[in-house]
C-alpha positions in Angstrom: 64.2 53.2 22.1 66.8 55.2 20.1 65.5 56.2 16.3 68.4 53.6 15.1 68.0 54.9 10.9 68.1 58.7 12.1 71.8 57.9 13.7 72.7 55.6 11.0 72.0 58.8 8.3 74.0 61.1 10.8 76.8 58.8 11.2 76.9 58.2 7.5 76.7 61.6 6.6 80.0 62.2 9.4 81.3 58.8 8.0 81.6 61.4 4.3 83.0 64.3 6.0 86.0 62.7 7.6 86.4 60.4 3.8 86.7 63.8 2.4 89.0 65.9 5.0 91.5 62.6 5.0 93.1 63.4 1.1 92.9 67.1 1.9 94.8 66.8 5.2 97.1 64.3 3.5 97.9 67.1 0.6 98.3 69.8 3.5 100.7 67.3 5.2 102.5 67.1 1.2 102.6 70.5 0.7 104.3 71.6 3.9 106.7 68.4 3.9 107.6 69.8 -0.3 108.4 73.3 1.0 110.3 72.1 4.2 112.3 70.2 1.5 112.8 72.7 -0.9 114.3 74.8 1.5 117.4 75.4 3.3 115.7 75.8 6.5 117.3 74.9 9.9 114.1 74.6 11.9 116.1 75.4 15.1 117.7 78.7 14.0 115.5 80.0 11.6 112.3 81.7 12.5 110.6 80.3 9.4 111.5 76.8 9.9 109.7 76.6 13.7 106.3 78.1 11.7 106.9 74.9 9.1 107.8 72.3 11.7 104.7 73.8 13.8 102.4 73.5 10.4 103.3 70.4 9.9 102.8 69.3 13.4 99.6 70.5 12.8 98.6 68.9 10.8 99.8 65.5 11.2 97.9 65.9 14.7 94.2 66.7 12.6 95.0 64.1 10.4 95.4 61.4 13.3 92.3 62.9 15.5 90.0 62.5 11.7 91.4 58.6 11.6 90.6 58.1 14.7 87.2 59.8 14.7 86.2 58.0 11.1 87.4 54.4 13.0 84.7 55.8 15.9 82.3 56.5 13.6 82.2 53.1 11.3 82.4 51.3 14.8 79.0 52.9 15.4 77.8 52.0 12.0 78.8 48.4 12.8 76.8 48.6 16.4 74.2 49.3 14.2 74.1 46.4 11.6 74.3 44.2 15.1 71.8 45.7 16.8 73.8 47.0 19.8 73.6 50.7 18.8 72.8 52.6 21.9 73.6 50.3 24.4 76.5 51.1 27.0 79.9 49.2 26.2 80.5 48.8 29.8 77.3 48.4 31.8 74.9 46.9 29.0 72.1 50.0 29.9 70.6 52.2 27.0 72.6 55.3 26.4 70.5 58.2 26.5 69.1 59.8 23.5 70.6 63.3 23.7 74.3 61.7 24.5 73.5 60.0 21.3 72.5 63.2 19.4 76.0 65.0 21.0 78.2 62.5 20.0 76.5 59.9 17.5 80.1 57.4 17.8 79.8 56.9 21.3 79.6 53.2 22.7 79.1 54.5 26.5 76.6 55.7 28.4 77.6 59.2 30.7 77.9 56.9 33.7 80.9 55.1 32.0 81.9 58.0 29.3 85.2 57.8 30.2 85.3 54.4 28.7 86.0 50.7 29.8 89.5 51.5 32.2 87.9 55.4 33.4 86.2 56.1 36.5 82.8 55.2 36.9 80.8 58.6 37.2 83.6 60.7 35.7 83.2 61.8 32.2 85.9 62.9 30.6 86.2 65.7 28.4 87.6 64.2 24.9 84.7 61.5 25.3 82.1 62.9 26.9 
C-alpha cells in the first residue's frame, strides 16, 4: 500500500511549481510577442526575426507541456480524494511505488504506461 499523504504533499508541492511557472511563461510569451511587434522584422529574411519566431515558439511549447503537466498533476490530486491513487487506469492493479516516486501524476502502471490506446508492455518515453 502506497503512502497516499507523502504523494499528495509531492503532488501539491509540483501542483505550486507549475501555478508559478504559468504567469512567468505567459510574460515570456508577452515580451517576445511586444518586441516581434515593435519591430520591423520580416521573420523570413531577417536573421533576427527566425531567433524571435524560434523564442516564441519556445515558449509557447513550455507553456502548453506546464498546462498539461499541472491538468496531470490535479488529476492525481483528484485520484486521491477518491481513493483510486495508485491504482492502474487500465488494468485496475497497484502501480508500483517507485513508478509513483518517478512520476507522482501517473494513472498507469509500467505494464500499461503508454496509456489506455498504447501497447500493452511498451512504455513509452513521454509517460513512462
Amino acid at each position: 500500500m502506497v503512502d497516499v499523504e507523502k504523494f499528495r504533499s509531492l503532488l501539491q508541492e509540483e501542483r505550486r511549481r507549475k501555478l508559478a511557472l504559468l504567469p512567468a511563461l505567459g510574460r515570456d510569451i508577452s515580451s517576445v510577442n511586444a518586441a516581434r511587434q515593435d519591430s520591423n522584422v520580416d521573420d523570413e529574411h531577417d536573421p533576427e526575426g527566425a531567433t524571435i519566431a524560434f523564442e516564441l515558439s519556445q515558449a509557447s511549447a513550455l507553456l502548453e507541456q506546464s498546462r498539461q503537466g499541472l491538468a496531470q498533476v490535479e488529476a492525481a490530486l483528484e485520484r486521491i480524494n477518491a481513493g483510486t491513487y495508485g491504482i492502474c487506469a487500465v488494468c485496475g492493479e497497484p502501480i508500483a511505488e517507485g513508478r509513483l516516486e518517478a512520476r507522482p501524476w501517473t494513472p498507469y502502471c509500467i505494464r500499461h504506461s503508454a496509456g489506455p490506446s498504447g501497447s500493452a508492455g511498451r512504455p513509452s518515453g513521454p509517460r513512462a
